[in-house]
N, C-alpha and C positions, 0 to 999 in steps of 0.2 A: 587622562579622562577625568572631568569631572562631577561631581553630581550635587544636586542639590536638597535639602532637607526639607520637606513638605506637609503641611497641614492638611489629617484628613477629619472630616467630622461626618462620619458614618453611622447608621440604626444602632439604638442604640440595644438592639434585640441582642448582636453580637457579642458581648460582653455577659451576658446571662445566660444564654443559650450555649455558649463556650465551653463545655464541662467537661471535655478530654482535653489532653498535654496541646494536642493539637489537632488541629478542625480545618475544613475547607470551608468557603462560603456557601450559603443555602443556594437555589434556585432565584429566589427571589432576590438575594444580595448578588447574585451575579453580575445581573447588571450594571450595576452601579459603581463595581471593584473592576468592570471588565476595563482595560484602557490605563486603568492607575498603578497597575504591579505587573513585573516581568515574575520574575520566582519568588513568591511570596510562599510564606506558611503564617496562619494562625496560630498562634499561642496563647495557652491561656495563663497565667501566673496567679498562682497564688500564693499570698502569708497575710500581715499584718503591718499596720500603723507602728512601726518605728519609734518614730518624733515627730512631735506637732509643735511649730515655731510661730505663733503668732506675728512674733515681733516684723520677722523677715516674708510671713504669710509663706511657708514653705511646709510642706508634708514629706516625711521620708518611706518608704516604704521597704522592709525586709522579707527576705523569703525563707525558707525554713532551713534553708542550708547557708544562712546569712549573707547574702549578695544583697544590696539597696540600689533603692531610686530615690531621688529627692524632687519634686516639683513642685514649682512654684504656685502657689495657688492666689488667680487674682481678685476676687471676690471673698474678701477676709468673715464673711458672717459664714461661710459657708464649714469653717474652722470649727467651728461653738459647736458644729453635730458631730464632731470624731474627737477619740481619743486614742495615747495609747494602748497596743494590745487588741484594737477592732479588728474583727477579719475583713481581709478586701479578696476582690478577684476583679484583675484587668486582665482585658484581652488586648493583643499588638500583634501588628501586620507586619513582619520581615520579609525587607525585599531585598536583592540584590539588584534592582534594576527599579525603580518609579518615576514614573512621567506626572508631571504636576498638572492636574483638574479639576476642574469642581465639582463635584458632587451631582448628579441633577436629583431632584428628591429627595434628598437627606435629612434624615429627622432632627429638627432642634436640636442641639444638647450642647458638648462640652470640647471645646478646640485643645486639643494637646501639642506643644511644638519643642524639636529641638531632643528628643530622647533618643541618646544612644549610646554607647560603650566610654566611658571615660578615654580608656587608652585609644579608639578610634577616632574619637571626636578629638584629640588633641593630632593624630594624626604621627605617634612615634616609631610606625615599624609596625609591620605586618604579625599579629599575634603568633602565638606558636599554634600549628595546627591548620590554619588558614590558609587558601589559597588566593591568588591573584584571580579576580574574575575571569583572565582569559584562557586560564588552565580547565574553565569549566566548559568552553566551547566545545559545541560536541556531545557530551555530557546529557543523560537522560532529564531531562527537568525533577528537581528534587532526587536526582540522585544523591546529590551531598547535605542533605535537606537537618540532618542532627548538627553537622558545626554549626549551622545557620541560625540555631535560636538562643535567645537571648542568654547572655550570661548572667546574671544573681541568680535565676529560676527557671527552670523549663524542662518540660515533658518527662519520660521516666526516668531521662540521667540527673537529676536534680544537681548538676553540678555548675561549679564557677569557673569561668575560665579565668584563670590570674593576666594581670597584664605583665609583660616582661620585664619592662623598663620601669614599671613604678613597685611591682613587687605585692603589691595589694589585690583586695577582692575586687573585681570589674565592678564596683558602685556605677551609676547612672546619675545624670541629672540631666532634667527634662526641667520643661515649665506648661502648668496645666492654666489656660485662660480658662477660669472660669464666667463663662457667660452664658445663662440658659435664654433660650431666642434666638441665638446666630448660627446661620445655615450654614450648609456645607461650605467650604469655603478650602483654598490654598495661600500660602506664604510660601516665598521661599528664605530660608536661612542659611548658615554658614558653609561653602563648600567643601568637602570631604575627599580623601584618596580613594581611588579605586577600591583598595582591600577595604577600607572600611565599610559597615553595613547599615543602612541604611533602615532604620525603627521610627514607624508612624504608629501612635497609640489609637486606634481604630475607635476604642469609646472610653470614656472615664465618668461616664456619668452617674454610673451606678457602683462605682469600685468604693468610692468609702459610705457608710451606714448614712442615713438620712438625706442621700443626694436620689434616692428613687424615683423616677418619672411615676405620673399618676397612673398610665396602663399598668406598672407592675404593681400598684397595690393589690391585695385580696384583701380576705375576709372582712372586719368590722370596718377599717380602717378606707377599704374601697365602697363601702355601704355607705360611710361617712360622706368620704369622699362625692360620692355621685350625686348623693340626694341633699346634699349639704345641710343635715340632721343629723342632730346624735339624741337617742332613746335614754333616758334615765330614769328607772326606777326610785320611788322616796317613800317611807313609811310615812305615814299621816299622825300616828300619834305615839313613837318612837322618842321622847324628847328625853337629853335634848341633842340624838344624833341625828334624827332625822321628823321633822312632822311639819303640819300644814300651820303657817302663823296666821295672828290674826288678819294678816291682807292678803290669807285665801293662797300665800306662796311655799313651795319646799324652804326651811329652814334648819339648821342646823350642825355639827360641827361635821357629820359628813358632807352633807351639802354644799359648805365651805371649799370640803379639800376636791368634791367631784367640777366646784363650780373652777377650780385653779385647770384642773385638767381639761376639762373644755376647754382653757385659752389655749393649755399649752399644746392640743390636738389641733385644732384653730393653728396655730401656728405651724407646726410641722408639716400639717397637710397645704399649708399655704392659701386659707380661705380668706377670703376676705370679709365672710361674718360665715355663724355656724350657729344656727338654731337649735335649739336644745325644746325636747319633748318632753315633759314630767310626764310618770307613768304612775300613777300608785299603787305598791303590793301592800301584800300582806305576808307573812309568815306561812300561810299555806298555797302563795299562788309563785312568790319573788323565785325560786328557783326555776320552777317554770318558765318563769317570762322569758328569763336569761336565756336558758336551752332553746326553746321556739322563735327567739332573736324579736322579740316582743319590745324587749329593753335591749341595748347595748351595756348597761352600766345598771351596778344595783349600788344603791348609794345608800345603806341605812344602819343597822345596829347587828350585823350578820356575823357569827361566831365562823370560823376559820374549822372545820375538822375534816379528817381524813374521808370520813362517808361521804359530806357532802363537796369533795373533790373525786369524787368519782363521775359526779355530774356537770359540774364547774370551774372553771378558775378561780383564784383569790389573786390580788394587785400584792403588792405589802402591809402587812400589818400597821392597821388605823389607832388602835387602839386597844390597851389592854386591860382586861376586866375581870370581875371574877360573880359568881350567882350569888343572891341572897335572900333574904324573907324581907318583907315588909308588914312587921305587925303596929298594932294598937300603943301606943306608949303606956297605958292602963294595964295591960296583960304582961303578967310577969313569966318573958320565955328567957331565960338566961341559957339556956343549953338545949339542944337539939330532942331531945329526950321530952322537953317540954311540951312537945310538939303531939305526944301523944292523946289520941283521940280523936284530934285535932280538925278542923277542914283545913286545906291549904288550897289556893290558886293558882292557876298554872297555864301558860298558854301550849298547847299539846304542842307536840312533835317539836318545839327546840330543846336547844340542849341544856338548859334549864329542868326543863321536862324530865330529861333523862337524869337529869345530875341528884332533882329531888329524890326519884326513885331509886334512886344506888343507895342515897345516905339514908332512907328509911330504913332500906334493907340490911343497909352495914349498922345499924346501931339497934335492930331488931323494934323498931317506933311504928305503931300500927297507927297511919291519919291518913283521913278519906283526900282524892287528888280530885278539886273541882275542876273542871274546865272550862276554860275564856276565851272571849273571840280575841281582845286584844288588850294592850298595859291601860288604857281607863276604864272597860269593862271589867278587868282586875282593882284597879281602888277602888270603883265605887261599891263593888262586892265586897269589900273592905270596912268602906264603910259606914256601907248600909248593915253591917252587923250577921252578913251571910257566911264570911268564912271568917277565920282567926287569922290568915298569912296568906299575903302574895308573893310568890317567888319570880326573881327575876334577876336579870345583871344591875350589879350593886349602882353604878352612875344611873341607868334607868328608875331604880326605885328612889334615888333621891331627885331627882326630877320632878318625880309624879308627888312626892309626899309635898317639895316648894310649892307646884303650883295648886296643889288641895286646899280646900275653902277652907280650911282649920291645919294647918302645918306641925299647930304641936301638938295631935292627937296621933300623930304617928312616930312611930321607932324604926331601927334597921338592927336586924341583929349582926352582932361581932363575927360573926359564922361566914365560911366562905363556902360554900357547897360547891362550887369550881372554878375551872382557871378560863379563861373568854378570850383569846387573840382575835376582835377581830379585823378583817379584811372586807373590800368592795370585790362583789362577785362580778365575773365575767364569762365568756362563754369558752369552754373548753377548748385547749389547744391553737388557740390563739396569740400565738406568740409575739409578733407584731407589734398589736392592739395594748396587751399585757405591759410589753418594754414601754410603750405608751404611759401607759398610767404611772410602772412605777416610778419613771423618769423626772415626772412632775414630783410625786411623793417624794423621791431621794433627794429633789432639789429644795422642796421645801423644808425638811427637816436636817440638813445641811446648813441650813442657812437662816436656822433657829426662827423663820416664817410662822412657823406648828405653835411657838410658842405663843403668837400673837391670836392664832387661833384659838389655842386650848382658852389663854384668858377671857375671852367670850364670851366662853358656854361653859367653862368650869370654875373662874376664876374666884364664884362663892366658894369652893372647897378648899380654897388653899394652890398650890403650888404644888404641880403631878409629882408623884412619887417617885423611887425610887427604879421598880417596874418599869414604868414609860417613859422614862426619861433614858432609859438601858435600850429600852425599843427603840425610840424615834435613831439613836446612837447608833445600832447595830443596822438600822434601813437607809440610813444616808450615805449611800455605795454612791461612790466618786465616778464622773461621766469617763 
């Protein structure tokens, strides 16, 4: 008897929905599986990316008790979204009996052909354990239903069946056409013995990262998606991470790296344009916006801390900074102490805010703490001769003192009053959206991009430090 090996390309709901060893079909997939399989069982498998071969366009996949598959994959861009080490989960249709059809209704997706046992598909001798299908006559349906499933990974016995004659772990090789658009659809391929078992991969669409059909998005990334908008948040007078330029546009070196991440979401989601919303905060509203989904993205000069990760996410670390004064170059503050009496400027509630207040405290320096709506209502309280010192992150106060009508009437003191990581905020719990962002970041700073950036907006100061240069280092995590 013989049989032949079959193309199935089925919902691709099956494969996600899958989350036991093994599943029957839904109500609704009934239909459509009714006619295609004698003794089938669902399986779901799970492990990990292997090896990824570009050269040969081939993915290997392992399971946790080391059994692989290798398939071919025909659409080589589709390589660039996986890497070693990704988690996957396929699901496959084990039959001992399948009649070849097509599908009627089958959702778009991903044709798999050709996957099954090594020592099967060469056709050496009946495994150990194995019966001859007609031993099964008689036989309850799925009564024998455990030898039945796949050998690298399956259900609770997580074991491999060895082949006899080759002496090795039952590896697989399949080949996954990839082509999103083509309907259900049948091939027949190479014919097989009786004992051999007969494995159609039921969906592969979503088994490696970044191949997600658009119904499975959520959160921002489905918000994105639908309304083909993305919300961003820009300080207006943040410079020079983030403010409004003279032609009325967001500017600046976060603006830069949020303006790279709009391609690279553009691209994963597969738009073919993606409108971007400037939103403007402020230091008392930008968290806000995030939380109420006002912004998708805060793109500005935002310090990284544990408090305000209680309300939001951070991407990776943008930038590294640290707080400082901006006084009078005439006033002679050489040391923090200096300070007493003193007025200082302050925009409330960041961590600036707090940091001044710690080190007044830690050096026992009694100076009044004025407050400001934003960093040019702090210089020009500067210097209109209202306070003695504006406090703020040290790149920000040298910004503001360049573009001051009088440049060298201002100083920065030597003093660090804190350390500033920051991050682009997003909306809690978001994970998705998050791998999102930092995907672009790690590729940019990888691939020394950052540095074309920094020279931009920094490259009056010289050549980033030692600091940033350890940062952008430690954020360019390998795809």
């Amino acid at each position: 008897m013989k049989m032949l090996i079959a193309v199935l390309s089925v919902a691709a709901v099956l494969a996600v929905q899958s989350c036991k060893s093994t599943s029957t079909p839904s109500a609704e997939e009934a239909p459509a599986l009714s006619g295609l399989v004698g003794e089938a069982t669902m399986v779901t498998i799970r492990g990990w990316i292997d090896a990824v071969d570009k050269t040969n366009r081939t993915v290997t996949l392992k399971g946790p008790r080391g059994g692989t598959v290798t398939l071919d994959v025909k659409d080589p861009n589709k390589l660039d979204a996986v890497a070693v080490g990704d988690p996957v989960v396929a699901a496959f249709i084990e039959a001992l009996a399948l009649q070849v059809k097509k599908v009627p209704g089958a959702t778009p997706g991903v044709t798999v052909t050709e996957v099954r046992t090594r020592g099967d598909a060469i056709g050496r001798g009946r495994p150990r354990g194995r019966r001859h299908r007609d031993d099964h006559r008689g036989r309850p349906k799925g009564a024998d239903r455990d030898h039945q499933r796949p050998s690298w990974e399956h259900g609770d016995h997580q074991g491999e069946r060895r082949d006899e004659h080759q002496g090795s772990r039952g590896g697989r090789r399949g080949r996954a056409d990839l082509h999103p658009g083509a309907g259900g659809h049948a091939r027949p391929g190479r014919p097989m013995s009786a004992s051999g078992r007969i494995l159609a991969a039921a969906v592969l669409a979503l088994l490696l990262p970044g191949w997600a059909l658009a119904q499975d998005l959520q959160g921002t990334l489905k918000k994105i998606k639908d309304s083909g908008t993305i919300a961003i948040g820009y300080r207006e007078q943040s410079v020079p991470f983030s403010f409004r330029g003279n032609d009325g546009k967001p500017a600046g070196y976060s603006i830069d790296l949020c303006q790279r991440i709009v391609t690279g979401v553009q691209q994963q989601l597969k738009l073919p344009k993606l409108d971007v919303k400037w939103v403007a905060v402020t230091p008392e509203t930008r968290i806000a916006s995030v939380v109420t989904g006002t912004i998708d993205l805060e793109c500005g000069s935002t310090t990284n801390s544990l408090s305000r990760q209680e309300q939001v996410d951070f991407s990776h670390m943008t930038f590294v900074d640290g707080g400082s004064l901006l006084v009078r170059a005439t006033d002679k503050m050489a040391a923090f102490q200096d300070l007493s009496g003193k007025k200082i400027a302050v925009i409330p509630g960041t961590t600036t805010d707090t940091a001044v207040r710690a080190a007044l405290q830690k050096a026992f320096v009694t100076a009044q703490i004025v407050p400001v709506k934003d960093h040019r209502e702090g210089l020009t309280a500067l210097e209109g001769g209202n306070v003695d010192a504006y406090a703020s992150d040290r790149v920000i106060l040298i910004g503001l003192a360049v573009t001051a009508k009088d440049p060298a009437q201002f100083a920065i003191s030597e003093q660090y009053l804190s350390y500033e990581p920051y991050g682009l905020m997003l909306r809690r719990g978001d994970a998705p959206f998050r791998l999102a962002v930092n995907r672009v970041l790690s590729s940019l700073y990888r691939s020394r991009e950052i540095m074309q950036i920094y020279a931009r907006w920094f490259g009056k100061l010289g050549e980033p430090g030692n600091l940033l240069i350890a940062m952008y280092a430690l954020h360019a995590l390998p795809e």
